[in-house]
PyMOL Python script that loads the backbone (N, CA, C, O; Angstrom):
from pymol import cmd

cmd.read_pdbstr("""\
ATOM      1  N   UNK A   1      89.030 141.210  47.185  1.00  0.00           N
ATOM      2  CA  UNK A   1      90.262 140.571  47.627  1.00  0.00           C
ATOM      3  C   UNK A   1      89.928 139.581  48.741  1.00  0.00           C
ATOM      4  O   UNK A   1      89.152 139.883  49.647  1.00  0.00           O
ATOM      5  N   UNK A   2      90.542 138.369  48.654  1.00  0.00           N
ATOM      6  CA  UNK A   2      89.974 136.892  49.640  1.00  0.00           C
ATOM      7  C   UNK A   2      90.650 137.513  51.045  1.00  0.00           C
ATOM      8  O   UNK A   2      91.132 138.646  51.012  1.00  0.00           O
ATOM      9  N   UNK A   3      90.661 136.941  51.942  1.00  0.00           N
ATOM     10  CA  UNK A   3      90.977 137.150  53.594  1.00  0.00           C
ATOM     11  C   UNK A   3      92.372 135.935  53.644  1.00  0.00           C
ATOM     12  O   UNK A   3      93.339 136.097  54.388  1.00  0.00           O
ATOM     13  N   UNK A   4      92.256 135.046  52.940  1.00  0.00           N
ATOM     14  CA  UNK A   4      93.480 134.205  53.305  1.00  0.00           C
ATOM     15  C   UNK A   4      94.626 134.210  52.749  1.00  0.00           C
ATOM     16  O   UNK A   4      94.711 134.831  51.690  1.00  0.00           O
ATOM     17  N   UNK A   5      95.790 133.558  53.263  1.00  0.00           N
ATOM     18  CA  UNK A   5      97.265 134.011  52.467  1.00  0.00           C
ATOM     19  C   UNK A   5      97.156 133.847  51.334  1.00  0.00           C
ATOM     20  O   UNK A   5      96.637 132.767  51.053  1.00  0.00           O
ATOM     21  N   UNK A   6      97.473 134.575  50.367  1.00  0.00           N
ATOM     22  CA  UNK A   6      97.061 134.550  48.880  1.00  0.00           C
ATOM     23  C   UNK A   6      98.966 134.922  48.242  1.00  0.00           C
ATOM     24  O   UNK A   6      99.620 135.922  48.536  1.00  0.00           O
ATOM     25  N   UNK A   7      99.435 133.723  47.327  1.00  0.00           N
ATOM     26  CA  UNK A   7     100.793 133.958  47.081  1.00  0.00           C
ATOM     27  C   UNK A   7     100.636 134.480  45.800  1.00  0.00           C
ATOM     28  O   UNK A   7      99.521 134.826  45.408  1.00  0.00           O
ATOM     29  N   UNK A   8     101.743 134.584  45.025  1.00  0.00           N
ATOM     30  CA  UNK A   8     101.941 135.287  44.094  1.00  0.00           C
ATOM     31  C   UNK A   8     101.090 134.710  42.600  1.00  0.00           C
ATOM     32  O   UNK A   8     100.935 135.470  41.644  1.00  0.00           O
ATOM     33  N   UNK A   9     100.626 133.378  42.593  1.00  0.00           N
ATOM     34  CA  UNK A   9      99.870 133.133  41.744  1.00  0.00           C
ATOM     35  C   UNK A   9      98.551 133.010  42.430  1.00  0.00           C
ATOM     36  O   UNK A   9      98.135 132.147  41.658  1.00  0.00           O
ATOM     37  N   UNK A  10      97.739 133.147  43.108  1.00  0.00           N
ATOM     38  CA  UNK A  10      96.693 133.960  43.746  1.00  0.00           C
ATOM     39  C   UNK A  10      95.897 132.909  43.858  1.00  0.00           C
ATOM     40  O   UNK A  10      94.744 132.781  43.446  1.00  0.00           O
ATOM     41  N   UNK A  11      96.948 131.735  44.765  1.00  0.00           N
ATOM     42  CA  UNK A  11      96.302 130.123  44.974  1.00  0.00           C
ATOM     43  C   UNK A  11      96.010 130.407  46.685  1.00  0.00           C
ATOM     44  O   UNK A  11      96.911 131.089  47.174  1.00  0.00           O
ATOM     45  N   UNK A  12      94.896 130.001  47.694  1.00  0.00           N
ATOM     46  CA  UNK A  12      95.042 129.978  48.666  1.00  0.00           C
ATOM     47  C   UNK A  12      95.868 129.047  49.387  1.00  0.00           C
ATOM     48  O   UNK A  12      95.730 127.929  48.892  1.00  0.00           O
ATOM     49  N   UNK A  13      96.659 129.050  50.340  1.00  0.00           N
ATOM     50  CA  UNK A  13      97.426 127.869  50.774  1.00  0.00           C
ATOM     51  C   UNK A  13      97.156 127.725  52.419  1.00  0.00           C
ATOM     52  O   UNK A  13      97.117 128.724  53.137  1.00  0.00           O
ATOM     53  N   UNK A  14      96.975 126.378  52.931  1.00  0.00           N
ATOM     54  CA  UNK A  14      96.595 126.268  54.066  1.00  0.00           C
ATOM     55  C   UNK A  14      97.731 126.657  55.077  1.00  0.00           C
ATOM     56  O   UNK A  14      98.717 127.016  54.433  1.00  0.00           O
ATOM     57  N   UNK A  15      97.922 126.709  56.298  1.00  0.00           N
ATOM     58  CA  UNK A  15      99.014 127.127  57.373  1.00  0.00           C
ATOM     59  C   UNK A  15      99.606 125.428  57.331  1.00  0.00           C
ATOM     60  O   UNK A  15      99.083 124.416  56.865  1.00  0.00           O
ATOM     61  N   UNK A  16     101.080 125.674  58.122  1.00  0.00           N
ATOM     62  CA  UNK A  16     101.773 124.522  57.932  1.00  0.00           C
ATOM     63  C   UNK A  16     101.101 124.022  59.098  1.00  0.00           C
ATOM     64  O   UNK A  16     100.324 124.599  59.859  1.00  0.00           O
ATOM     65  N   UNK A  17     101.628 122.605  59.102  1.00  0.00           N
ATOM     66  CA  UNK A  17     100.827 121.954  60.443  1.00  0.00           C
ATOM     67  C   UNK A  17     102.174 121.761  61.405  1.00  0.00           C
ATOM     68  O   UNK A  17     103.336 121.546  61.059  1.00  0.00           O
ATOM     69  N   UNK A  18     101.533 121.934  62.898  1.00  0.00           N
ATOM     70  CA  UNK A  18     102.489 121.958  63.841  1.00  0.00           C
ATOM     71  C   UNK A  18     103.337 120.446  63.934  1.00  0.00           C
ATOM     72  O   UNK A  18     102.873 119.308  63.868  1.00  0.00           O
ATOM     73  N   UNK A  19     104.609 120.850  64.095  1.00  0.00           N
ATOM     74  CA  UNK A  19     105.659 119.926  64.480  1.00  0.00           C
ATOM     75  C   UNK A  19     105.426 119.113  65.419  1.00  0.00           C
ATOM     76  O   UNK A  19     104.786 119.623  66.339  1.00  0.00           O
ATOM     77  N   UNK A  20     105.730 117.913  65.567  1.00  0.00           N
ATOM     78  CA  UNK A  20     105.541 116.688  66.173  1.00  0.00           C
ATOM     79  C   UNK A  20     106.243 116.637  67.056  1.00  0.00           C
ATOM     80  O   UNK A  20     107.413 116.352  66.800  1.00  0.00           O
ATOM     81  N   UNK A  21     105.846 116.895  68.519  1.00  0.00           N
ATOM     82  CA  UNK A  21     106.765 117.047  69.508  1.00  0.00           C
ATOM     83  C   UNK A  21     106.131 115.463  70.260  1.00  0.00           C
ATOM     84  O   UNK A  21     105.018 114.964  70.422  1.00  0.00           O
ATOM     85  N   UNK A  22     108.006 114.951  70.672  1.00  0.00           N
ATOM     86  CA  UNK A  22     107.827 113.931  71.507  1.00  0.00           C
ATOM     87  C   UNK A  22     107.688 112.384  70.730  1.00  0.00           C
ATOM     88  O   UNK A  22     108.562 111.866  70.035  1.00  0.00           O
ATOM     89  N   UNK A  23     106.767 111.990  70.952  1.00  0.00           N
ATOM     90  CA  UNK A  23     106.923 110.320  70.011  1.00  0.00           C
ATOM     91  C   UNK A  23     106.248 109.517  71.370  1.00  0.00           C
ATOM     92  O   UNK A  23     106.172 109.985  72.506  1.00  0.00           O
ATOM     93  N   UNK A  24     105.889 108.480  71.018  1.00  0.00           N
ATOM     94  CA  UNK A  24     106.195 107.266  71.890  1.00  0.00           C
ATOM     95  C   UNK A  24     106.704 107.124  72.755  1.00  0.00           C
ATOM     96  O   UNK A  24     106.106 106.813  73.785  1.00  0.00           O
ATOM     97  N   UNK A  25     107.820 107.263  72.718  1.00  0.00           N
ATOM     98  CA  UNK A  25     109.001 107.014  73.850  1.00  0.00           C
ATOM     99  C   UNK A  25     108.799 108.349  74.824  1.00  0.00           C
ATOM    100  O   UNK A  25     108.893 108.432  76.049  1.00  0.00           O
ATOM    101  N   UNK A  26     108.531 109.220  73.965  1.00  0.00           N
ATOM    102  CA  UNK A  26     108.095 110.476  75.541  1.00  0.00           C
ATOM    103  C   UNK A  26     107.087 110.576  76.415  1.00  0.00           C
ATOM    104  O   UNK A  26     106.843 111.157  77.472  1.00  0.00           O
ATOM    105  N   UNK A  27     106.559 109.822  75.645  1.00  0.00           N
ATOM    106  CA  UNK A  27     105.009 109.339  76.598  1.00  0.00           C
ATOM    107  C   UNK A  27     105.239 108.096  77.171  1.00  0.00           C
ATOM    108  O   UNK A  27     104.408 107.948  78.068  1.00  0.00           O
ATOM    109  N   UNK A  28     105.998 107.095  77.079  1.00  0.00           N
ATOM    110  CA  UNK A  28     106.016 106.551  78.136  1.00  0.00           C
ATOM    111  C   UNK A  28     107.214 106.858  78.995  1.00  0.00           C
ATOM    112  O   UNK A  28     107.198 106.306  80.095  1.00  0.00           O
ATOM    113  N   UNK A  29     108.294 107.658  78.712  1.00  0.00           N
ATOM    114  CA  UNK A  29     108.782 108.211  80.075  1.00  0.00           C
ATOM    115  C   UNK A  29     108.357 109.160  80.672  1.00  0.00           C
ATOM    116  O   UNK A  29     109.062 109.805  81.449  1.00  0.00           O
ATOM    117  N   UNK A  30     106.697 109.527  80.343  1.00  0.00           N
ATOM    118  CA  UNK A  30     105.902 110.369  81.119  1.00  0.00           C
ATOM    119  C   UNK A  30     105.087 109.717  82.200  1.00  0.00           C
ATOM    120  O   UNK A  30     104.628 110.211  83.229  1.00  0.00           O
ATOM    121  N   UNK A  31     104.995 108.175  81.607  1.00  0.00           N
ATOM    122  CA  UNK A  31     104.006 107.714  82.136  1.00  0.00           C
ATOM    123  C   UNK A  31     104.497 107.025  83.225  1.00  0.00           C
ATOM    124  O   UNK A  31     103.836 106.791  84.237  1.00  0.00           O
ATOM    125  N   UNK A  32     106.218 106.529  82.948  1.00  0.00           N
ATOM    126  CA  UNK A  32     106.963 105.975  84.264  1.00  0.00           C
ATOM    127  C   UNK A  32     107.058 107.110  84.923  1.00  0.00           C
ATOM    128  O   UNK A  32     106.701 106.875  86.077  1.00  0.00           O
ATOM    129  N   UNK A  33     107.362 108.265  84.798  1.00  0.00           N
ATOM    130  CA  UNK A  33     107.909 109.323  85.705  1.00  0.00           C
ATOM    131  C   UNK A  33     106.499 109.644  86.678  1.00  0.00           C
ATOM    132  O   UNK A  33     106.572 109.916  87.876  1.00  0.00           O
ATOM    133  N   UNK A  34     105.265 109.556  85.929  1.00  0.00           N
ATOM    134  CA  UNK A  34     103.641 109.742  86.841  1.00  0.00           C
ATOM    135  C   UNK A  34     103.788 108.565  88.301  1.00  0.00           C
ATOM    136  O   UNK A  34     103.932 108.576  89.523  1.00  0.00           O
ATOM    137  N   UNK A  35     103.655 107.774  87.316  1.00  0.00           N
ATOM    138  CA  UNK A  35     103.994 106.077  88.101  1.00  0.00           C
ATOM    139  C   UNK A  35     104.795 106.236  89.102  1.00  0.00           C
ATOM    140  O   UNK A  35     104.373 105.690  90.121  1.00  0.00           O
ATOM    141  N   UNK A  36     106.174 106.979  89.260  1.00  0.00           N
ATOM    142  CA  UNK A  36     107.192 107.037  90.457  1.00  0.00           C
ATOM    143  C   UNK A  36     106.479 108.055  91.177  1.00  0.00           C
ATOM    144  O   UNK A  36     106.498 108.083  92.407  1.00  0.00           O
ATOM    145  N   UNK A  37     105.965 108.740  90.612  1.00  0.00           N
ATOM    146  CA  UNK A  37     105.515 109.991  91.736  1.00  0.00           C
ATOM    147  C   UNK A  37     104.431 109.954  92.372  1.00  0.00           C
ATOM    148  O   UNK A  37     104.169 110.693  93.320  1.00  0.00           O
ATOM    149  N   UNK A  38     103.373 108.714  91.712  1.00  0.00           N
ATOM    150  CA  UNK A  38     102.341 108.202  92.561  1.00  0.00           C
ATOM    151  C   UNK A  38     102.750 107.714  93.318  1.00  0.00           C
ATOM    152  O   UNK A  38     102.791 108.291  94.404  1.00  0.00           O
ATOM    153  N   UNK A  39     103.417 106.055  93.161  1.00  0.00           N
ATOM    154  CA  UNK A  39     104.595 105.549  94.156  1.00  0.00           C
ATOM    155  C   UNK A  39     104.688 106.622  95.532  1.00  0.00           C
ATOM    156  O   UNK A  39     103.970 106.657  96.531  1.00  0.00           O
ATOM    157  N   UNK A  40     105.820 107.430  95.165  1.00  0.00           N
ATOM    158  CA  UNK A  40     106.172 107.781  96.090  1.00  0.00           C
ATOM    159  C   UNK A  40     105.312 109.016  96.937  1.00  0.00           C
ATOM    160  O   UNK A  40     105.483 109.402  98.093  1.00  0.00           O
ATOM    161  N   UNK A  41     104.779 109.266  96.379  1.00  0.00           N
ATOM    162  CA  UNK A  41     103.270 110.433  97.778  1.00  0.00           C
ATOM    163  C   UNK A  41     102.415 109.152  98.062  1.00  0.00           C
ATOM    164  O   UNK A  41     101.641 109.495  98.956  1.00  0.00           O
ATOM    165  N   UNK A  42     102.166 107.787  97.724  1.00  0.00           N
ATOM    166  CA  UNK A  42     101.420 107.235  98.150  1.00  0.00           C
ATOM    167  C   UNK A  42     102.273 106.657  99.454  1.00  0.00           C
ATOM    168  O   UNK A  42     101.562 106.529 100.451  1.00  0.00           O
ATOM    169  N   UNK A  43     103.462 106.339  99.605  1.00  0.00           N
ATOM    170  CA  UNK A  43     104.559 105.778 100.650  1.00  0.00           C
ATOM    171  C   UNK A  43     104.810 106.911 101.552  1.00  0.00           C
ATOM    172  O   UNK A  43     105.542 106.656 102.508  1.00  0.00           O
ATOM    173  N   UNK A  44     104.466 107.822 101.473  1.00  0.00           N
ATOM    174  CA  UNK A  44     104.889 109.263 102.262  1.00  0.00           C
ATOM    175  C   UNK A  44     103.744 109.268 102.781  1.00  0.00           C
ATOM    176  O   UNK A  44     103.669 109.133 104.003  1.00  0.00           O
ATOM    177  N   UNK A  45     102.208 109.469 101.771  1.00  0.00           N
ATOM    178  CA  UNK A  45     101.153 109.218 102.762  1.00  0.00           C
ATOM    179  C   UNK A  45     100.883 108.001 103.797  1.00  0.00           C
ATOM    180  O   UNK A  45     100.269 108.152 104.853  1.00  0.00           O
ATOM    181  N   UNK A  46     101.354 106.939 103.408  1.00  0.00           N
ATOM    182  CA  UNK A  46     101.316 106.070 104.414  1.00  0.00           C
ATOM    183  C   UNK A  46     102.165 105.857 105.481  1.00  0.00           C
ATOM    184  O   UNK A  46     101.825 105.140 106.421  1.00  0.00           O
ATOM    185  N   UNK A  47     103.337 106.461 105.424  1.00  0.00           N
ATOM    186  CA  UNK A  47     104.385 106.734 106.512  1.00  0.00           C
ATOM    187  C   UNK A  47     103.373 107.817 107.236  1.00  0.00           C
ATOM    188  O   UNK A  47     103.145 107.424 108.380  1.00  0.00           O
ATOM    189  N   UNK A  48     102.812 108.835 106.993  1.00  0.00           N
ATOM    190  CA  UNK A  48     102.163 109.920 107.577  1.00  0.00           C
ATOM    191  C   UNK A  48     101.258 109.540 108.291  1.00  0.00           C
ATOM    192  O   UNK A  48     101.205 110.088 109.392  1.00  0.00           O
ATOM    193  N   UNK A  49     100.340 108.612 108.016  1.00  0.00           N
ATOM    194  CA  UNK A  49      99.254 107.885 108.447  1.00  0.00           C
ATOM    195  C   UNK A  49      99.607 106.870 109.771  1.00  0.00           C
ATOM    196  O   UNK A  49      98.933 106.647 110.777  1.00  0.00           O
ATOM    197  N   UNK A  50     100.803 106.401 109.400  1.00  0.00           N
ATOM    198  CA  UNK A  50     101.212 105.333 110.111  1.00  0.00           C
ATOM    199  C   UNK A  50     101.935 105.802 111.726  1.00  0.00           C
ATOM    200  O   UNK A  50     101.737 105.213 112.789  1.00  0.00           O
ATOM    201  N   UNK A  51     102.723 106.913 111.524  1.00  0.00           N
ATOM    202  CA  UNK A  51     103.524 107.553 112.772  1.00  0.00           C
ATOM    203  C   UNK A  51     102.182 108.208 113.233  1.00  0.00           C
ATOM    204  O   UNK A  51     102.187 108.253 114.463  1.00  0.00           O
ATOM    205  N   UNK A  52     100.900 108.794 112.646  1.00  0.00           N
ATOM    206  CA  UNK A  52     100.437 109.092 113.827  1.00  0.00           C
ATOM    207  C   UNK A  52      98.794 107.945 114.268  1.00  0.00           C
ATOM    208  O   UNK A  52      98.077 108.249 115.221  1.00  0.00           O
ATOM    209  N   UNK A  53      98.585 107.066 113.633  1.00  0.00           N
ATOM    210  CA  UNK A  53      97.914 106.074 114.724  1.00  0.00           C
ATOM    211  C   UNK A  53      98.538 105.219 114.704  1.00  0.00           C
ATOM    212  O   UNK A  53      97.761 104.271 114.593  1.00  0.00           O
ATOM    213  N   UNK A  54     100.003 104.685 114.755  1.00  0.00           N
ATOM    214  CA  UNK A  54     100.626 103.599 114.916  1.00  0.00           C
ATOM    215  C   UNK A  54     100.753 103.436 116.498  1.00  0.00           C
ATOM    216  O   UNK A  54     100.560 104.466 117.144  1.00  0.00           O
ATOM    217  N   UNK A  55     101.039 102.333 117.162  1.00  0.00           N
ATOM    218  CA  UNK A  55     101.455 103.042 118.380  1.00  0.00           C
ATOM    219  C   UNK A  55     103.498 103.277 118.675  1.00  0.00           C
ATOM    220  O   UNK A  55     104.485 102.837 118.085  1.00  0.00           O
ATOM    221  N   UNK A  56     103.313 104.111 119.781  1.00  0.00           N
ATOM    222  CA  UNK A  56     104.759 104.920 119.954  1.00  0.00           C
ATOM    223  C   UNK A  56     105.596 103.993 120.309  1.00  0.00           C
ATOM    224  O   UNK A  56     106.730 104.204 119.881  1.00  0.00           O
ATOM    225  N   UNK A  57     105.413 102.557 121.248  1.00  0.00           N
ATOM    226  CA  UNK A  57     106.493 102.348 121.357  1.00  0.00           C
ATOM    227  C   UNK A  57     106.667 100.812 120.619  1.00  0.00           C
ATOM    228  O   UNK A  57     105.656 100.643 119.938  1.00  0.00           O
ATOM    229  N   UNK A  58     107.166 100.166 120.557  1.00  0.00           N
ATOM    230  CA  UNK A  58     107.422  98.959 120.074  1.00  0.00           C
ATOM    231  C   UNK A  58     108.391  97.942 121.278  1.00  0.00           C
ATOM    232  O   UNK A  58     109.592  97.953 121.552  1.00  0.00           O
ATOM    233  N   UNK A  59     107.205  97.089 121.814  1.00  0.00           N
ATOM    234  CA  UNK A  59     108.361  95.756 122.404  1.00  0.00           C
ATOM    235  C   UNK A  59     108.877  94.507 122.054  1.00  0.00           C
ATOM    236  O   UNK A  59     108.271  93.463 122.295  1.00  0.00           O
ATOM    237  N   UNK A  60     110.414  94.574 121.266  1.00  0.00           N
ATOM    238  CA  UNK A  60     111.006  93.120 121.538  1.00  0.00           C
ATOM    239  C   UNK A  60     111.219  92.500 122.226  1.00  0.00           C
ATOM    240  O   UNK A  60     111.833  92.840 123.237  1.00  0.00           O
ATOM    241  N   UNK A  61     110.745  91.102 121.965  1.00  0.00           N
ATOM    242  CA  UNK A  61     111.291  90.514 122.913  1.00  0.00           C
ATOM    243  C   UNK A  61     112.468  89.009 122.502  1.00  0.00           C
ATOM    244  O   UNK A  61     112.117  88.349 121.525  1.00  0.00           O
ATOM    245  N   UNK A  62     113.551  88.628 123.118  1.00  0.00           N
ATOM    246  CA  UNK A  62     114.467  87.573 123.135  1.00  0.00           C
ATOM    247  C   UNK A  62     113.852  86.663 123.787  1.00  0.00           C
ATOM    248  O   UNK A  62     113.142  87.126 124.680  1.00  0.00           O
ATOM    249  N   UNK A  63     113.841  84.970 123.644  1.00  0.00           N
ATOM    250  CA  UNK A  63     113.658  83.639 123.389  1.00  0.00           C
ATOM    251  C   UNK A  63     114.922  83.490 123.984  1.00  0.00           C
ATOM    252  O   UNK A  63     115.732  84.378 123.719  1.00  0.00           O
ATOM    253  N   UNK A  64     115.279  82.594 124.715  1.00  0.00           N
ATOM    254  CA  UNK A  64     116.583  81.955 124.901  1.00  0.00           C
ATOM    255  C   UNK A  64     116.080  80.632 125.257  1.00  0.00           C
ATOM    256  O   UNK A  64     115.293  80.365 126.165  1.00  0.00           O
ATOM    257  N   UNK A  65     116.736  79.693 124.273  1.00  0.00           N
ATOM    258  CA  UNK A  65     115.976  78.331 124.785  1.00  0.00           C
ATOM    259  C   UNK A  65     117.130  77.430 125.652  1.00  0.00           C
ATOM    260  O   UNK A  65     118.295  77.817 125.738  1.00  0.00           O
ATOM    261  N   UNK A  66     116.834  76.663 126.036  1.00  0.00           N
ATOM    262  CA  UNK A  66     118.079  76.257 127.067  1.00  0.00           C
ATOM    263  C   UNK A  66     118.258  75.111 127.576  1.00  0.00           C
ATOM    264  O   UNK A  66     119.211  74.911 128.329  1.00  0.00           O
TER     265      UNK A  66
END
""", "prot")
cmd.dss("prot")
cmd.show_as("cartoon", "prot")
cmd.util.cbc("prot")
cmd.orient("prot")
């Protein structure tokens, strides 16, 4: 007796093949959604970077011409 699914006329038959999840279009709203989230830890790391060797205070100054 064979090891593989064997049906009633005693043909072997292969397993179905897995379902097609997603398409095109899910991969690239994977690839924008990567893209925003690099974006944004790269702007967070640089805010992080920036408050602590930036310096603390900042001076404006006004022009009055006359």
């Amino acid at each position: 007796m064979s090891r593989g699914r064997v049906s009633s006329g005693g043909v072997n038959h292969a397993p179905r093949p897995a379902p097609v999840q997603g398409g095109n279009c899910g991969s690239l709203f994977r690839t924008i959604d990567e893209g925003i989230a690099f974006g944004v830890g790269s702007a967070v790391a640089h805010r992080a970077v920036d408050s602590i060797f930036s310096p603390q205070s900042i001076q404006h100054e006004t022009i009055v011409n006359g």
